[in-house]
N, C-alpha and C positions, 0 to 999 in steps of 0.2 A: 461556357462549357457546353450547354446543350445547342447544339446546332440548329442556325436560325436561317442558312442558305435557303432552305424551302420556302423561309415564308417571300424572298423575293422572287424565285422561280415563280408560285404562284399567285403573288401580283400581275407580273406580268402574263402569266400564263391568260388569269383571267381578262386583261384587257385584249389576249385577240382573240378570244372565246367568244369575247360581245360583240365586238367587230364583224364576227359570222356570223349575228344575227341582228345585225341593225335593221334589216330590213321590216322586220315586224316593229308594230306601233308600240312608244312608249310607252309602259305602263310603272307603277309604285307595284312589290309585293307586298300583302297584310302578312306584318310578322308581330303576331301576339306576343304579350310579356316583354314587346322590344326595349323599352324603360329599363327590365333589371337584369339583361343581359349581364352586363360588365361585372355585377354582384354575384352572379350564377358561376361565372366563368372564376373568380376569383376564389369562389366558393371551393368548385372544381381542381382548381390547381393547389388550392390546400387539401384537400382528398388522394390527391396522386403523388404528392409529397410522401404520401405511408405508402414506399413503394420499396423495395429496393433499388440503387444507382443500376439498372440495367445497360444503359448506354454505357457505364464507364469503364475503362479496363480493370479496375480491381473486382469488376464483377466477374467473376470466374464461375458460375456455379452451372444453373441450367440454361437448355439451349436458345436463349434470345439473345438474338442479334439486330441491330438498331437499322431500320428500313434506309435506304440509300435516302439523300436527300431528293433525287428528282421522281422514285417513288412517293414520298411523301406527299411532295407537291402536285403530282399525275394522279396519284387519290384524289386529294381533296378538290383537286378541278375536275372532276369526271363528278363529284357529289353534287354539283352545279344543275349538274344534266340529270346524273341519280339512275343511270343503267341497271335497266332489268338482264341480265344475257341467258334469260331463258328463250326467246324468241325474239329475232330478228327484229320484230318490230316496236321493243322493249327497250330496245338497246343495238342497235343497224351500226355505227362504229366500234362501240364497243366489243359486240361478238366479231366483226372482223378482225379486230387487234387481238379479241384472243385464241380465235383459229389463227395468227401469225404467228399469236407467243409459242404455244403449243407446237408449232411445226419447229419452231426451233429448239427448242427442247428435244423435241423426238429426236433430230437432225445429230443433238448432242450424242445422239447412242447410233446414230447410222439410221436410223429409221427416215426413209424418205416416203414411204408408204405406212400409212398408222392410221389409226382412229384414237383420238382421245379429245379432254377438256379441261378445266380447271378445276374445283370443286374447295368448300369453305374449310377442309382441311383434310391431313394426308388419313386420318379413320374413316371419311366420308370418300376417299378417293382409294382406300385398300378395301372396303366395301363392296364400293364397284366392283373391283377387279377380282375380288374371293367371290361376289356374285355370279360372274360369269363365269368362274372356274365351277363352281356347283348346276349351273345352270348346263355346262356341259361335258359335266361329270356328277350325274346325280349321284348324292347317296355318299359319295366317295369322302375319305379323309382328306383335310387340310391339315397340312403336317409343317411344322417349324420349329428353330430352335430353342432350346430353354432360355434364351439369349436376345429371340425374338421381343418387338414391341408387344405388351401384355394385349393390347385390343387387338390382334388376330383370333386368339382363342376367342375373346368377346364376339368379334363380328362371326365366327362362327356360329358360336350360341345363337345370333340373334335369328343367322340364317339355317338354323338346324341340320347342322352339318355337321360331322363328326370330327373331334380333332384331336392331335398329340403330340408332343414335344419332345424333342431329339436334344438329347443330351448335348450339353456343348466342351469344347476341348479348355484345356488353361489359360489360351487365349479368348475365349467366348466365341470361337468359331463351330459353326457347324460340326458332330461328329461324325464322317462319313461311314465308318463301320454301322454307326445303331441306325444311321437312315437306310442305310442299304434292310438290315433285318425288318426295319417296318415296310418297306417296297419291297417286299421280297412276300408281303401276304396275298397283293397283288387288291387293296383296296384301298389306296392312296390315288386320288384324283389333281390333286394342286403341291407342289412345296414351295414354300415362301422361302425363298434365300436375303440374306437382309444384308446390302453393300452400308452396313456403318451400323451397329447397334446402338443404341443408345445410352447403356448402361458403360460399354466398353468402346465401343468404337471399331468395336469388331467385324472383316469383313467375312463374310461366309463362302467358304472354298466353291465357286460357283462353277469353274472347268472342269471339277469333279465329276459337280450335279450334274452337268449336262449331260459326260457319259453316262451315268444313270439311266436319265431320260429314254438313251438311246435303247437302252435295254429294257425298262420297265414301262415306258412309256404313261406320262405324265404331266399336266403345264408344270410351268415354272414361272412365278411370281416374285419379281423382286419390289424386295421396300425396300426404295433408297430413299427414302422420307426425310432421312435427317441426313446421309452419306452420299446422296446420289449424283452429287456436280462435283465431287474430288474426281471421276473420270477425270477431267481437265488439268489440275494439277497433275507437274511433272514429277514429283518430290516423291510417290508414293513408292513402299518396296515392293517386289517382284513378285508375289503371290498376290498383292490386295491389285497392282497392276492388270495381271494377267486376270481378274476375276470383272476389274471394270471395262477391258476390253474384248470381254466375249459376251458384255450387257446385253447387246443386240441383237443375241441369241434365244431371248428367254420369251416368253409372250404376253407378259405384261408388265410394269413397271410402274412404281409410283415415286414420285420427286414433290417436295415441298419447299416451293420458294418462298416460305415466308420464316425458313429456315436459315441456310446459306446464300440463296435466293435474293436477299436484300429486301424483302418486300416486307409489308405489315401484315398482319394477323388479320384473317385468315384466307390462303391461300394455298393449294394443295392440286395437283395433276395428277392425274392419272392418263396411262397411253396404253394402247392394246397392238401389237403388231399387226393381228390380222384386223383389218376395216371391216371385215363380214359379221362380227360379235356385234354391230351395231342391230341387224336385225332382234336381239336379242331385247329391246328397249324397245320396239315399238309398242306404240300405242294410238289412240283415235281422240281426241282432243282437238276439233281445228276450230272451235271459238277462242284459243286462246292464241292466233296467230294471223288474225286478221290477212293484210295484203299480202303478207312473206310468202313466197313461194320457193326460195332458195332452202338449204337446210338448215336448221338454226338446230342452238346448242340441247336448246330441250329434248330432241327428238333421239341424243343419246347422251343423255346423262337421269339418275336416278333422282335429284337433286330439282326442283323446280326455280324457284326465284334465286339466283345468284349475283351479288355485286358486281355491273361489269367495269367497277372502279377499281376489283382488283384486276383483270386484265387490262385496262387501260395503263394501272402501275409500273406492271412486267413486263409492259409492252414497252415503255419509256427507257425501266431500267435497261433491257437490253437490245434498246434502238444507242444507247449510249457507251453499254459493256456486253459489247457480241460475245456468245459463248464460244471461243476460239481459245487453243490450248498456248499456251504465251501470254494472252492478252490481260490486259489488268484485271480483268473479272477470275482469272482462271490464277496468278501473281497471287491478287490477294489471299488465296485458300491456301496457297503453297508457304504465304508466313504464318498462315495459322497451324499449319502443319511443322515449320522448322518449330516453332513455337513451342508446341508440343512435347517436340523431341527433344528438343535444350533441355526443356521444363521436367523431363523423365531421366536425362540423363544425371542433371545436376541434384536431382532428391536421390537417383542411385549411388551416385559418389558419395553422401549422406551419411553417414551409419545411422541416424537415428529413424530413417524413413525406409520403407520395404515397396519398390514399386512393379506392381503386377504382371507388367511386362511391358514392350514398347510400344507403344500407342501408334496405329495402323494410321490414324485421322489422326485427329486431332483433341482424343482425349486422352486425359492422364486419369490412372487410376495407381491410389499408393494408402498404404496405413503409414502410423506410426510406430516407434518402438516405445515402450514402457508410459503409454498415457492412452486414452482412449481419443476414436476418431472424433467422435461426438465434442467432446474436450478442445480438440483443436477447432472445430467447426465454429463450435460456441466464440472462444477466444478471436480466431480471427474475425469472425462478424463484428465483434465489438470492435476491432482495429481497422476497420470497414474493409476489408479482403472477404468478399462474399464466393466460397465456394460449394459444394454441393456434398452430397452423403449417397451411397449406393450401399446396399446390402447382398454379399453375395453367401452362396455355399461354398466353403472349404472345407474339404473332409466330412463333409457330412451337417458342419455346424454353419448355421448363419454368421456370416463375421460382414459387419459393418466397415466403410474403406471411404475413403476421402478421394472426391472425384472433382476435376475440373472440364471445363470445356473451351477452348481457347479459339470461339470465334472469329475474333476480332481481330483482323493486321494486327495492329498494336496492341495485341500481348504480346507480342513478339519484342518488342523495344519495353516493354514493362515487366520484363520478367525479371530482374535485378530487385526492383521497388517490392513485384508478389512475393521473392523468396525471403525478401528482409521482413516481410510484415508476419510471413510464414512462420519464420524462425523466431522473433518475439510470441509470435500464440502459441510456439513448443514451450517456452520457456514457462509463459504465463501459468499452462496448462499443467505441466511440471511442478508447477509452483505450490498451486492448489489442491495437488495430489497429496504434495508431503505435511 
């Protein structure tokens, strides 16, 4: 059941690793403690046991998704070497591979001209990018919606920067009327448009914002952290379409491959349109760059030591699944997507289920009738159907709602097995009610 292809990828991987260094003289490493490794390890894997099945498709809950196999193995060969990609001389293949990744990502949004990098996750990577938007809008609001990921407010806080939150519609989309009233004060510097919420899946009417822009004049910052490679699916309807393909437009963007991305934890991009926001980062440090004379990744990124095992990852995964719209990388989101829709459609034929509306991505958000969500939640975890809890406002009141996230190709073929285990924890829940 858990997938073991990696471990022969990097077998092999690492016999031609050695091979490119046979030239140096054999030496033994001192590996302390080496005696009770096997007991550590054993130790170890009875500790991660207390986990939830995350790889498995009845995990439906939050957004983790299991690292592609040749990621896996492209980490833990790169921990071999143990890249630094804050400077070039840290890490000399690995900051190439992730100036490659990076360009193709941009590529994915039309960007052939960008500045950006990777960064240990998509807070550290919306950071940057609200940094720069204050850095060249002092003073100004960051502004997004009540729908938005909670650490924008936060990263404002951190960066003392004024912020506030724009009402969202019944979908969790943006409100255009209350954003227009807050730009209409005329001290709004940034708005964070978010292609995919996380609570909903909601995408934010972006070719609205833009005309905004045009008239209030303002960046525009998308977090597509959790949403931002459904651009590539074909599947998507005609408003969240139209909103991924004016992405290109906005002037900064953050994407998290260790999301939909296939990659492991943590790994997070950030991409800026204009390449001149780099001066914005410099700094005078050159003991820490020895012979490098090219530009290496420290010289714009806020972030100093970074794994260049997760570039070397993403680099792998797509030298194997190019982001191209058709292609299996771009396939597989489009069944996490019919997924979805099956999965909302078949709880609205339901009467006992109320679901929110149709899931833009690939979440479903739904309550129950006459038992509480938390009740179902409870029960299907015991029936190991792990899915997730969201709390939203209706009418004024907090109401708690049962949310799934349907990552994986296969929920799409497991959706028959989710709805049957579903429908036992209605019962169960029912059960214990009366």
């Amino acid at each position: 059941m858990l997938e073991t292809q990696s471990l022969q990828l990097l077998t092999e991987g690492l016999g031609h690793l050695e091979k490119d260094f046979a030239r140096l003289p054999a030496f033994t490493a001192e590996i302390p403690g080496g005696e009770r490794m096997n007991a550590v390890m054993a130790e170890v894997a009875t500790r991660m046991a207390d986990n939830f099945p995350y790889f498995h498709p009845l995990y439906a809950g939050q957004m983790l998704k299991p690292p592609h196999p040749v990621a896996r193995a492209a980490y833990a060969l790169a921990t071999w070497i143990n890249p630094n990609n804050h400077a070039l001389d840290g890490g000399r293949a690995s900051s190439a591979m992730e100036k490659e990744a990076v360009a193709q990502i941009a590529a994915m949004f039309g960007w052939h001209t960008h500045l950006g990098h990777l960064t240990s996750s998509g807070t550290i990577a919306n950071l940057e990018a609200l940094w720069v938007a204050g850095r060249l809008h002092p003073d100004k609001k960051i502004v997004a919606s009540e729908q938005a990921h909670y650490t924008h407010e936060r990263i404002s806080g951190v960066l003392r920067l004024p912020f506030a939150k724009v009402p969202a519609d019944s979908r969790g989309r943006m409100n255009l009327t209350a954003l227009e009233t807050l730009l209409a004060s005329g001290d709004v510097g940034c708005v964070v448009v978010t292609l995919g919420t996380t609570g909903m899946g909601a995408v934010d009417p972006l070719p609205e914002i833009l005309e905004l822009r045009a008239k209030y004049g303002f960046r525009i910052h998308v977090d597509g952290a959790y949403g931002g490679y459904f651009g590539l699916a074909g599947n998507l309807d005609a408003p969240a379409r139209e909103a991924f393909n004016r992405a290109g437009e906005v002037d900064s963007i953050v994407i998290d491959p260790h999301k939909h991305g296939l990659q492991p934890y943590g790994c997070g991009c950030v991409l800026f349109a204009d390449p001149a926001v780099g001066a914005l980062y410099k700094h005078d440090s050159p003991y820490t760059y020895f012979s490098s004379k090219d530009l290496h990744l420290g010289e714009i990124s806020l972030e100093c030591s970074r794994a260049g095992a997760s570039a070397v990852a993403l680099w792998a995964t797509m030298r194997l699944l190019p982001l191209w719209p058709g292609g299996e990388f771009a396939t597989s989101l489009e069944k996490s997507r019919r997924a979805a829709l099956e999965l909302a459609r078949r709880l609205a034929a339901d009467s006992r289920w109320t679901v929110v509306c149709e899931p833009e991505l690939d979440i479903v958000v739904w309550a129950p009738r006459g038992v509480s969500a938390q009740a179902i939640f409870d029960e299907a975890a015991r029936l190991d159907l792990h899915l997730a809890l969201v709390q939203m406002v209706v009418d004024g009141q907090p109401t708690l709602y049962l949310r799934s996230v349907l990552m994986k190709p296969e929920h799409e073929s497991w959706l028959d097995e989710i709805l049957r285990r579903l429908d036992q924890a209605f019962i169960l829940a029912a059960a214990r009610r009366l």
